[in-house]
C-alpha positions in Angstrom: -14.7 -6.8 -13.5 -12.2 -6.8 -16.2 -11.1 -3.3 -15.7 -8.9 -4.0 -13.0 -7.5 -7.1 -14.3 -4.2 -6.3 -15.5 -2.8 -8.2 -18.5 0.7 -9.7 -19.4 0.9 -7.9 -22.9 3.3 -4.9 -23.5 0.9 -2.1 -25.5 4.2 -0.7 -27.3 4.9 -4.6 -28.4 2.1 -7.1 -28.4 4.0 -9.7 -29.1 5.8 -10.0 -25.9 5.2 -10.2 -22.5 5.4 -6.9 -19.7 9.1 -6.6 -18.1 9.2 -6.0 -15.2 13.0 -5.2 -13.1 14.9 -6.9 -10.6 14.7 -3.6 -8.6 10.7 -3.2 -9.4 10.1 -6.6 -8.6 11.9 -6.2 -5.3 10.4 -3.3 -4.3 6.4 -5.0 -5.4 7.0 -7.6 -2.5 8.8 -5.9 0.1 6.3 -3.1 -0.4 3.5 -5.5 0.4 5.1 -6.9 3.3 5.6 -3.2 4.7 2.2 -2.5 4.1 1.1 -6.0 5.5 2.9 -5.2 8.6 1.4 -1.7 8.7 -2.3 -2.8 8.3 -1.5 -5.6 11.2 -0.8 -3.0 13.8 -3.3 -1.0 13.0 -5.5 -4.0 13.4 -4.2 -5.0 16.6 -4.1 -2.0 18.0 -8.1 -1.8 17.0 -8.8 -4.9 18.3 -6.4 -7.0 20.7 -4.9 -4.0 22.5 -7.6 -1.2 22.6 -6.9 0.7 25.7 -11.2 0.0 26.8 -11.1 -3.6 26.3 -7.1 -4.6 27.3 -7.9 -2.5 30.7 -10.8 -4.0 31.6 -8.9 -7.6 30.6 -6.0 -6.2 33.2 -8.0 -5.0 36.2 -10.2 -8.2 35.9 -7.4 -10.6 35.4 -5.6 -8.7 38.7 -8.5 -8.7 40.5 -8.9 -12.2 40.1 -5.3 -12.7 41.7 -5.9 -10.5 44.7 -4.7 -7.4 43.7 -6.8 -4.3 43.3 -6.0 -1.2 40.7 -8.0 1.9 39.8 -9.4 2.1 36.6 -6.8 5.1 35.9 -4.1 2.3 36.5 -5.4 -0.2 33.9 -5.8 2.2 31.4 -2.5 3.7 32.2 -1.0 0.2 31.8 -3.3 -0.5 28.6 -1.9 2.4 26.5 1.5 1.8 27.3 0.8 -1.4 25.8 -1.2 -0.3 22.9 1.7 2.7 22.4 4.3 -0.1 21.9 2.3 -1.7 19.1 1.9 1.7 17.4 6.0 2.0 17.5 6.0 -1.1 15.3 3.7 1.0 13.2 5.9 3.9 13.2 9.4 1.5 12.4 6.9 0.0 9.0 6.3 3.6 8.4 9.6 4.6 8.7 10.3 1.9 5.5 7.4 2.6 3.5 9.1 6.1 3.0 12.3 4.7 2.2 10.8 2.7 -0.3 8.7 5.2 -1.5 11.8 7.7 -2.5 13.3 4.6 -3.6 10.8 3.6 -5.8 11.0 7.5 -6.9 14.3 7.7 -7.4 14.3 4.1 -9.5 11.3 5.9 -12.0 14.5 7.8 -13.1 16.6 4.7 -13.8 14.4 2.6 -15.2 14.2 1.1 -19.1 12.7 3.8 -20.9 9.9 1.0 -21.6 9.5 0.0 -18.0 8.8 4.1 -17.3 5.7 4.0 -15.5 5.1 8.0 -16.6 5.8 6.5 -20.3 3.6 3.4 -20.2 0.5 5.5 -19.4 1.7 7.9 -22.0 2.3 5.2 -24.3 -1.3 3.7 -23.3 -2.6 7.0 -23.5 -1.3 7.7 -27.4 -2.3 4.5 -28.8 -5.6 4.8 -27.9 -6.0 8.0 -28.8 -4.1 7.8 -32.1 -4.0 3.8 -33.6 -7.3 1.7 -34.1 -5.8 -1.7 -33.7 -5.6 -2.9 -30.0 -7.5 0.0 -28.8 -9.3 -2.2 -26.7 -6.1 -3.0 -24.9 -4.6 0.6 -25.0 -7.9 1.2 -23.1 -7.4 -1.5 -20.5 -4.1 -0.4 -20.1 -4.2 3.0 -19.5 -7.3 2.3 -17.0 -4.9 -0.2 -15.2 -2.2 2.1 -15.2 -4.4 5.3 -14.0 -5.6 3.0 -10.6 -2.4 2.6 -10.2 -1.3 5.8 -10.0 -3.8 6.5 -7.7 -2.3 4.0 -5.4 0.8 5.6 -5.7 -0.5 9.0 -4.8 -2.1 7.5 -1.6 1.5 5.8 -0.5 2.6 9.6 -0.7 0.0 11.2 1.5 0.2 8.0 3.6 3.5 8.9 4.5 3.5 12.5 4.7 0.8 12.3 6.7 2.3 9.4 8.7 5.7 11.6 9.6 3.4 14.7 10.2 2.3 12.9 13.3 5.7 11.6 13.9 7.3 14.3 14.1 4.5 17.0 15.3 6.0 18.3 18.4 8.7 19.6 16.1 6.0 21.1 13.8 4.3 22.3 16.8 3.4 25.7 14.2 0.8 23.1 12.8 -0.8 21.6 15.8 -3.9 23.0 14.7 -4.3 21.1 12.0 -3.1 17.7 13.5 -6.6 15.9 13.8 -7.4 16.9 10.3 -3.9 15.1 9.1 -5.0 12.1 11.4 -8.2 12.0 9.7 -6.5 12.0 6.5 -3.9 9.4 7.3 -6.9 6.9 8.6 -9.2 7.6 5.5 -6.3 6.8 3.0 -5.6 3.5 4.6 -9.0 2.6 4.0 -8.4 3.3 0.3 -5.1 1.4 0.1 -7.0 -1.5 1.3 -9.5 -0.7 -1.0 -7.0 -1.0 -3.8 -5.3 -4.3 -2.6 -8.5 -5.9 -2.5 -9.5 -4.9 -6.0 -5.7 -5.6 -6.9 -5.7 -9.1 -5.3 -9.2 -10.1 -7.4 -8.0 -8.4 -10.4 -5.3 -10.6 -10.4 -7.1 -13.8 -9.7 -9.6 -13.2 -12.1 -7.0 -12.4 -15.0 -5.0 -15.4 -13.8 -8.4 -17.5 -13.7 -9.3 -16.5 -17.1 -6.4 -16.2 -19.1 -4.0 -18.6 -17.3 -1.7 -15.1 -17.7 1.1 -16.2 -14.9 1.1 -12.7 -14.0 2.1 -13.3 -10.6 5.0 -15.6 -12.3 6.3 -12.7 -14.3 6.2 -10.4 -11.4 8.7 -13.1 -9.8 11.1 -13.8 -13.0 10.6 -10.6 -14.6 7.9 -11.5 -17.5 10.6 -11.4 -20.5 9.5 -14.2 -22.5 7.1 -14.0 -25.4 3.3 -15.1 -25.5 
């Protein structure tokens, strides 16, 4: 398991702890609370308000109260329900882009040591060029290449996410709207993937090295170890 446990040591400087922006840092938690939010609806929407079960629930629930609707009805009723959880889904959708081009855009203004391009390339170069730490370059770059990964996902997530937003002006495309569906529901199944793997990777460095990881992604991780 220590592949995906990330570590509080720079690779460029040993000696010192990771920094991590006010902007990055920002952007970390909002980003999992957009993404919490996201997951919920979808959740709900598979459980709570699934247009089989929530119908059923109404037209017994009516029945039970004297009043008598077809099947058509319930459903009718159901999906409108269910379609007003999925416009929560759209509104959390709508912010994960922003903060996806935001996060882009802040690449460009970071540190030159807080890159995320240039840690990987840094990560990348030591292990490839300098004995000492290699170990750590290794880690590193492994670390850094999931998280890349993730990053790539949150792009299809949301290009795929405003495909079917906005597909009746893409009407060209329709043909290839279940495909895009299929590939917006398979990638959420990764990005859970990844949080979970994230989450324990986390614990267990935190566990094992009393790191404070999740401290310096709060305060920014400046100090020295």
């Amino acid at each position: 398991m220590a592949i995906i446990e990330p570590t509080r040591r720079d690779v460029q400087h040993p000696s010192n702890n990771k920094k991590y922006s006010l902007p990055l840092r920002a952007w970390h938690w909002i980003n999992l609370l957009v993404i919490s939010g996201s997951l919920t609806t979808v959740l709900i929407n598979s459980t709570i308000t699934d247009d089989h079960a929530t119908s059923a629930l109404m037209k017994d629930e009516l029945k039970k109260a004297g009043v008598t609707i077809a099947q058509d009805q319930a459903r009718s009723a159901a999906h409108a329900l269910s379609d007003s959880v999925w416009g929560i889904h759209i509104y959390f959708g709508y912010a994960l882009a922003g903060l996806l081009a935001f996060r882009l855009i802040l690449e460009f203004f970071q540190l030159a040591d807080q890159k995320f391009l240039r840690k990987i390339k840094s990560a990348y170069d030591q292990f490839n060029t300098i004995k000492k730490d290699r170990e750590v370059a290794r880690h590193e770059l492994t670390v850094k290449i999931i998280y890349g990964m993730f990053y790539f996902l949150l792009v299809v997530m949301v290009f795929t996410g405003l495909f079917l937003v906005f597909e009746d002006a893409l009407a060209a495309y329709k043909s290839i709207r279940h495909s895009v569906k299929e590939v917006h529901g398979f990638c959420m199944y990764l990005i859970l993937a990844f949080i979970s793997v994230h989450i324990i990777g986390v614990l267990l460095a935190e566990r094992k090295q009393g790191s404070g990881i999740v401290s310096d992604m709060i305060n920014g991780g400046s100090g020295h170890n």
